[in-house]
N, C-alpha and C positions, 0 to 999 in steps of 0.2 A: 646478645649483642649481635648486630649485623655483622653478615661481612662481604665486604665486596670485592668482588675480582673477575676474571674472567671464566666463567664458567663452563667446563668441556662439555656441563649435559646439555648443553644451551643449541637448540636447533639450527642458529647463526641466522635469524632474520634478516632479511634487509627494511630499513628505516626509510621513508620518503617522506620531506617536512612540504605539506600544504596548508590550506587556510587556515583548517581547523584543528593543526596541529600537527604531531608525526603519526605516521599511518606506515604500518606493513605494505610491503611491497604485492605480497602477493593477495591480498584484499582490494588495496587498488587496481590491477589489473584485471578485476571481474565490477571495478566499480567505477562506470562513465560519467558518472557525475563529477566527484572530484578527478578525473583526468583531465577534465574539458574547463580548469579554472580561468583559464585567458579570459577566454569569454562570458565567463559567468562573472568577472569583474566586468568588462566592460558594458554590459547590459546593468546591471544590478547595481549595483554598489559603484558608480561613478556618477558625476556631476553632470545634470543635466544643462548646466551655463557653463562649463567648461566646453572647451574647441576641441574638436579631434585630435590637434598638434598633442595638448596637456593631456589629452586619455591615453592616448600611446604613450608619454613619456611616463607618464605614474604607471602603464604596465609596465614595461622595458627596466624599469627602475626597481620595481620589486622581483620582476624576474631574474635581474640582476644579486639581487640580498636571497634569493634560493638558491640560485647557482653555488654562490659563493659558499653558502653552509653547506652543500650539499657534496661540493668537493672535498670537504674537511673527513666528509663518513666515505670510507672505501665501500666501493660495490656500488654506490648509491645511483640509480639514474633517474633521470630528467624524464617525468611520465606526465608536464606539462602540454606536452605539443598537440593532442588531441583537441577537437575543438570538441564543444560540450552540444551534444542533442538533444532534440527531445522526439522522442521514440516508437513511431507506429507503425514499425513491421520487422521483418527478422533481419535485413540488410542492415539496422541499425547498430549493428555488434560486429560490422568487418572490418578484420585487426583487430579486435579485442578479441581476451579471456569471454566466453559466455557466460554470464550470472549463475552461480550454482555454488552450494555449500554441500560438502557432505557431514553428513551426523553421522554420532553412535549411537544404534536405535537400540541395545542393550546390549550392557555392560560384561565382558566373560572374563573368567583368569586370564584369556589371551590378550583381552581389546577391553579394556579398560579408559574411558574416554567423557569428554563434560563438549555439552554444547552452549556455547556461548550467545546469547542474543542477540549483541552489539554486532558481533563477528558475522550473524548469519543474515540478517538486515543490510549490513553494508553489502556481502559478496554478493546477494539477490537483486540490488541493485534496488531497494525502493524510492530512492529519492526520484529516480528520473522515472521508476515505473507509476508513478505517481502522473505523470501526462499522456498515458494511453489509458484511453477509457476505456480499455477491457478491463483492466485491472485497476479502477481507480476504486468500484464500491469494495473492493476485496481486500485494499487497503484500509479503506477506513472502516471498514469493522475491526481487522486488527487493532488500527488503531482506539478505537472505541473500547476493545476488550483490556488494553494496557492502562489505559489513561486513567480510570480513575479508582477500577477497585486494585491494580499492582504495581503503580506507579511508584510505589515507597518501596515497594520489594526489588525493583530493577537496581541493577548497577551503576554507579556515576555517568558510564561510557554510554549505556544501553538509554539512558535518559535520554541525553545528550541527543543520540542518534533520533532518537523520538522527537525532541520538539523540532530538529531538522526537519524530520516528514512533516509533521502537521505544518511548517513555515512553508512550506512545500508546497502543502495541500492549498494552501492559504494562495500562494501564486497563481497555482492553476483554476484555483474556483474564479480568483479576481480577473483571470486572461478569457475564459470559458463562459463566464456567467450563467455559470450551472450548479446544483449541488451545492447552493449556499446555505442549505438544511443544514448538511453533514456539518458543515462548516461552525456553525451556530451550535451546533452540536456538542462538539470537541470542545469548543471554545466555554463553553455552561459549564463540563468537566475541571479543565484546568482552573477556571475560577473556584470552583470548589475543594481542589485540593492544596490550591495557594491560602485559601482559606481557611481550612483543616489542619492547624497546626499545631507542633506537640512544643509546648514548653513556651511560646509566642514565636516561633517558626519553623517550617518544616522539616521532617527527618535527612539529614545528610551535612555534607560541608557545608559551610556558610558562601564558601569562595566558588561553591558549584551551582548552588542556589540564586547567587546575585546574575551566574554569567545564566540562566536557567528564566530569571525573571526580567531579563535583558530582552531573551529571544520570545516570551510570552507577550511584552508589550509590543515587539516587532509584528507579533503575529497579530493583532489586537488592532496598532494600525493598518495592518491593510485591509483587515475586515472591515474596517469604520468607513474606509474607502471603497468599501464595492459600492455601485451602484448601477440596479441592474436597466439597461438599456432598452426601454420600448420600442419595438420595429415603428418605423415610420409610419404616417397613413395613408405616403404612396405607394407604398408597399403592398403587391396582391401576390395571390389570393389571401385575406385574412383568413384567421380559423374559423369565424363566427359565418365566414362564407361557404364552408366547406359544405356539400351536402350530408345528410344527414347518416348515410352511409358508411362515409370514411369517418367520419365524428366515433360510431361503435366501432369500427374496427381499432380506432384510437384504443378506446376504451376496453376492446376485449385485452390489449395488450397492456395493461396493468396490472402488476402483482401484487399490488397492496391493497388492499383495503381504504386505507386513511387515504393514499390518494383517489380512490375512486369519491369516497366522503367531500372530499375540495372540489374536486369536478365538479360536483352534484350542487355546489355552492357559489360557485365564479358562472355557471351558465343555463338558463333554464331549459337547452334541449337536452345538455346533458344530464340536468336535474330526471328528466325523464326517460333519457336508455339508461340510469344506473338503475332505475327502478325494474326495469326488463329480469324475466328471469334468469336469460339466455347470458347474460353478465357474470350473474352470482354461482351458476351451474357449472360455467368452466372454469370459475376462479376457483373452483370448492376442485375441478377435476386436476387442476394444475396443481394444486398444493397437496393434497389427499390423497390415496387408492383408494381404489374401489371397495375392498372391506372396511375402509374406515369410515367411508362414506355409510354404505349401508350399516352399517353397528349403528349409528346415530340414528339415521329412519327408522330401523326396527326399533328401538328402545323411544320413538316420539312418532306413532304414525301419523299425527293429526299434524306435521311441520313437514309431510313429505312433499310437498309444493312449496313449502317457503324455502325458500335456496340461499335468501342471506341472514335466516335465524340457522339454516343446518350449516354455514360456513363459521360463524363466530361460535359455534357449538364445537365445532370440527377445531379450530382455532385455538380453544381454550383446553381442548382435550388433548392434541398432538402437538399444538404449535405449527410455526407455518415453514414449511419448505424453504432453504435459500437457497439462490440459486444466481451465479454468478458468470462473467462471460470469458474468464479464465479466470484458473486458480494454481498456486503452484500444486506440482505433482513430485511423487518419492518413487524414483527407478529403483526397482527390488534387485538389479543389478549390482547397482554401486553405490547404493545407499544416499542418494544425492538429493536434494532437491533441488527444483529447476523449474522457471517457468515455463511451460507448454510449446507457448506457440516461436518458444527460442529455441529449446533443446539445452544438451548438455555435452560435456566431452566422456561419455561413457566408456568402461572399462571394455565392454564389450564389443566396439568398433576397432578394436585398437587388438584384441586378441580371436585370432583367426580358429582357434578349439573350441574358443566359450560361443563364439558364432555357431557352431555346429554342433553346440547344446540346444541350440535355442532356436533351433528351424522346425521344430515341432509344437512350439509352443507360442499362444497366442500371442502378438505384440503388444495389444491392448491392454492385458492384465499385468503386465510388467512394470505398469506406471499407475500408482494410484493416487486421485485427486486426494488434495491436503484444505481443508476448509479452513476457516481461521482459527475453530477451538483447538482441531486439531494438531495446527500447526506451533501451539502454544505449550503442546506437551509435553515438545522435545525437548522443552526447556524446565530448569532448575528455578520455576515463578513462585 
């Protein structure tokens, strides 16, 4: 039998009610998305034949219905008043919490600890990291790694905060008109797991599901709505005009394959530098070392000049390098993770002995990059 009451082992949270329900207080303060609701209604979610007069009154008016609830819970404050960004440099977090969660990276009789997904997504801030493209491919491999082979294993919350991002994603591809691969992507996923169903509908609540297949169709319109925008034809220089120089240098800076393959299909000079060897030799040297290169030549001498049979060789035997333009990082410090180019509030800045531990010791290796398998570990999937 439950019971309820007031419990003293209870840490004493504070509650803060926004759009999408109640939220810890101190999760919100590392999370610029939901602080900045003002204007993410009035961009988003408001009527485009409505008058400015009626947009401000339907905020004002719902600002009002928070207020009111929010006076009712003691402690509770107004974390409204930020306006909502979107975020390409490190001034973007002044006055705020910095994005950072800390885990427990194993478990002792001391420090006995669960990390939570929902919990560590929100405090990292990925909804709004979701509009710097440093960090946009870095997301959505996570998110490609959740969606469709543990998507049933997540939490209600943890769900939730997920189709978030990919609605997310789904903005920024339609504002960017970029990256409407990943897009299509995601999107092939979630069809297949809405399809995948145990019993004639998916594993969890029904009433989680419904609000679940609400935000999938949301996302679904506004995919149907991208459409991507040809530059003008008074527009110079065209690409087709570029010489034929910067065309390769285009092209040495590709890391994939399959797009060099399109390249070689959309243009016939580029049909002709992807054939170059000088293409397939440093894509082979970017992805590869040097001993794994050579293993392949010795064991095929007669393919040591073809450079794009020894890359899909190379390719199938190690797989290919990924390599991202930031990734979060784990301070051996304080056990945190943090985006890079934000930083974090370390324990170490703050104590003046453990500083002078660590004046011998290199900066560098104090932080180590988190890829997305990686980053997957910490949790209970």
């Amino acid at each position: 039998m439950p019971f309820i009451s007031k419990d003293w082992r209870s840490p004493g949270e504070v509650w803060v009610k926004t759009e999408e329900g109640w939220e810890k207080k101190k999760i919100l303060e590392c999370c610029n998305f939901l602080l900045g609701q003002q204007d993410h209604l009035l961009t988003r979610y408001s009527v485009s034949d409505h008058s400015d007069e009626e947009k401000t009154d339907q905020i004002d008016n719902w600002n009002e219905d928070v207020n009111s609830e929010e006076k009712e819970n003691k402690g509770a404050t107004n974390h409204f008043k930020h306006p909502r960004t979107k975020y390409s440099s490190e001034s973007q977090y002044d006055g705020v919490i910095q994005p950072h969660c800390h885990i427990t990276i194993k478990c002792t009789k001391e420090i006995a600890g669960f990390n939570g997904l929902s919990e560590a997504l929100k405090r990292l801030d990925f909804r709004s990291a979701v509009h710097d493209v440093r960090r946009f491919h870095y997301i959505c491999k996570l998110l490609d790694l959740l969606v469709s082979p543990r998507l049933n294993a997540l939490s209600g919350c943890a769900q939730r905060v997920l189709f978030n991002i990919i609605e997310e994603v789904a903005h920024q591809v339609s504002q960017s008109q970029q990256n409407k691969h990943m897009l299509d992507r995601l999107l092939g996923q979630l069809r297949e797991v809405v399809e995948l169903a145990c019993w004639g509908r998916p594993l969890g609540s029904t009433i989680l599901w419904e609000q679940h297949l609400t935000t999938i169709n949301r996302i679904h319109e506004i995919a149907d709505q991208i459409e991507i925008r040809q530059p003008g034809d008074n527009e110079e220089p065209q690409f087709d005009q570029l010489p034929e120089e910067c065309v390769r240098e285009v092209l040495l800076r590709l890391a994939d394959h399959r797009d060099l393959e399109r390249s070689a299909h959309a243009w016939g000079v580029m049909a002709r530098l992807v054939d170059e060897l000088r293409i397939w030799r440093e894509l082979c040297q970017f992805h590869f070392s040097p001993r794994q290169i050579q293993s392949v030549i010795d064991s095929s001498p007669s393919t040591s000049e073809d450079w794009q049979l020894i890359y899909h060789k190379l390719r199938k035997c190690y797989g290919l390098r990924e390599e991202y333009a930031e990734m979060i990082q784990l301070c051996r410090n304080c056990r945190c993770l943090f985006w890079h180019s934000i930083g974090h509030p370390c324990i170490a800045d703050t104590d003046p002995h453990f500083m002078e531990k660590l004046e011998d010791v290199d900066k560098n290796s104090l932080y180590v990059p988190i890829p997305p398998q990686a980053f997957l570990k910490f949790f209970s999937l």
